[in-house]
N, C-alpha and C positions, 0 to 999 in steps of 0.2 A: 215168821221166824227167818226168812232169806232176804236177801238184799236184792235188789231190779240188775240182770246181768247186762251191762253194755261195756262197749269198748273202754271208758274209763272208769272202770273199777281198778280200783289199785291189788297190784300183785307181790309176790314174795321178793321178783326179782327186780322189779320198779319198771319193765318194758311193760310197754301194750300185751295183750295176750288172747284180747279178742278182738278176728275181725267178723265183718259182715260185709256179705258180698252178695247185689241182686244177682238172680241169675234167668228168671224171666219175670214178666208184667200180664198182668191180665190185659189191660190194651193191647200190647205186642203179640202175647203168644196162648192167652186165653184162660192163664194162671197166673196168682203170682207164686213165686220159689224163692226163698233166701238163703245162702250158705253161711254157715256161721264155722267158724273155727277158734279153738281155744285149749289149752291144756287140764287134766281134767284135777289141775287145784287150783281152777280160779272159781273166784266166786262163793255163795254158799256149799260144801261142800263135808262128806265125810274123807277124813283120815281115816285108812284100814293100817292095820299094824304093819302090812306090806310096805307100805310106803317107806318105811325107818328102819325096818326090821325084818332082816333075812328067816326066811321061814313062818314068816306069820302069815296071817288072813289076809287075802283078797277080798275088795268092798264085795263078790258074789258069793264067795264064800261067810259072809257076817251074818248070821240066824238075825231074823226079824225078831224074834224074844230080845237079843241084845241089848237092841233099840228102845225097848221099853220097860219103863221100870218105875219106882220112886224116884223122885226128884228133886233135891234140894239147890238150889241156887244163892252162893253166896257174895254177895255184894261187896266187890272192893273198889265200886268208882271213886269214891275221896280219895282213897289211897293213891291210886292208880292216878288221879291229877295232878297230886304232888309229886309221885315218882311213876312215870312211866314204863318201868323195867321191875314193876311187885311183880311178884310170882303171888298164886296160891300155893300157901303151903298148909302141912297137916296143922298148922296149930290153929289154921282158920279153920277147918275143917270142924276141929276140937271145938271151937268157939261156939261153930253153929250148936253143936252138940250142948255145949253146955248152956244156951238159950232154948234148944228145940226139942232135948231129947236125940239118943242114939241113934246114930245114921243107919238107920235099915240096910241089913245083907243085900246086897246087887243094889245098891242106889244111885242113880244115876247125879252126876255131882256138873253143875254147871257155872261157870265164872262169870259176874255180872259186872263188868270193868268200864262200862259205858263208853269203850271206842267203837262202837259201832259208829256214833254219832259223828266219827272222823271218817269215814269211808268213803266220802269223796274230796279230802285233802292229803297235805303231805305228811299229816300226823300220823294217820293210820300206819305206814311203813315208820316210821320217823328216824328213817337213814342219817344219821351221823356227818358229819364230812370223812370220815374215813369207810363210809358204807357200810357202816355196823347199825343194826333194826333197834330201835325201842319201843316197845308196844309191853302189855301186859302178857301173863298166860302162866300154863304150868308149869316151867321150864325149871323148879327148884324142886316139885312132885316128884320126887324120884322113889326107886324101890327100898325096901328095906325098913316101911315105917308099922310092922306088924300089922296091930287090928285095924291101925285106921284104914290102911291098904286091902285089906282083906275083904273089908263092908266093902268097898267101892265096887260098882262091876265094869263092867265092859265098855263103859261110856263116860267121860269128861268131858262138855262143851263147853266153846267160847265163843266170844262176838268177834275176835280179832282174827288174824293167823295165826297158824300153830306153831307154837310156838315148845318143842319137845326136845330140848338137847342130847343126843343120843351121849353122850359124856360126861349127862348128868343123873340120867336116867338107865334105871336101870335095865336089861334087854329082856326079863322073864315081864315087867311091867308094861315093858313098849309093846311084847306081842303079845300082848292083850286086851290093851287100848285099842276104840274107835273112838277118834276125837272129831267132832262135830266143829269146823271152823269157820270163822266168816259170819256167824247166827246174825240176826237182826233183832238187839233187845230181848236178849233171855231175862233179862229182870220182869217183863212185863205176863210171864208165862203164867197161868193158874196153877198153883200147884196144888191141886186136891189129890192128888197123890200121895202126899204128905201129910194128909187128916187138916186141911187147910191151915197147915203152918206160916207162919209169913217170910219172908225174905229173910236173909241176919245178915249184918255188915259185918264183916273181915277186922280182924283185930289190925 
């Protein structure tokens, strides 16, 4: 589920953002010690609602329940090749539903857009010439979609950055979200949490 963290992993803001520094050798000094430094949204990583969202959860304060749930993982890599700026929205959501049966209360809902498989190029961000990102993600999920909103629980992941507009989303939905970012091929998850449902592609 994570990607191998080193210095060229790509980040939100297109700088470096991890270094690695020896700082003794077993030859020299009888050990070896490496210092790494990095911010703590590079890489595979949890969004806590804190991040976006005044007054929400801290990643210490996020119960371990949260984390685990049903699972549904809905496929929009085609889509997402052709246009790389799809959101997932509720009607995929509905989709799945109308292939798999009702999304289980608290089910944990993941996007399977296949950019992982850009995360060591310049797709993965795919900064514009005017420095504006295109990648997939939730960034049209916003609040106010009733039951579908309601089934969903505390978790939405993706393969890419997160991607959560706080301008488009609503702020009762953002602090409540743990978004799981950066994953390594959630398509490839078992979901027997799901009564071994299979995969559904994104309308």
């Amino acid at each position: 589920m994570t990607h191998t963290l080193d210095p060229d992993f790509p980040t939100f803001g297109g700088d470096a953002q991890v270094t690695v520094r020896t700082v003794s050798t077993l030859a020299a000094d009888g050990w070896n010690m490496r210092e790494w430094q990095f911010n703590e949204h590079t890489g595979t990583h949890l969004d806590a609602p804190l991040h976006r969202t005044a007054g929400g959860m801290s990643v210490d304060a996020v119960p371990v329940e949260a984390l685990i749930g049903p699972l549904a993982v809905i496929d929009l890599r085609a889509r997402a090749e052709r246009d790389p700026d799809t959101p997932l929205t509720p009607d995929d959501v509905r989709g799945w539903e109308a292939r798999h049966g009702r999304l289980p209360d608290g089910a944990i809902v993941a996007l399977c857009s296949g950019w992982g498989a850009h995360a060591r190029s310049a797709r993965f961000r795919g900064a514009d010439a005017a420095g504006r990102l295109h990648f997939p993600g939730f960034h049209e999920f916003r609040a106010g979609h009733g039951v579908i909103e309601a089934r969903i629980g505390t978790e939405m992941g993706n393969e890419q950055m997160a991607k959560l507009l706080p301008e488009k989303i609503g702020s009762e939905f953002r602090k409540e979200r743990v978004v799981p970012a950066d994953l390594r091929e959630p398509g490839k998850i078992a979901v027997r949490s799901m009564n071994d449902r299979p995969m559904a592609k994104g309308q």
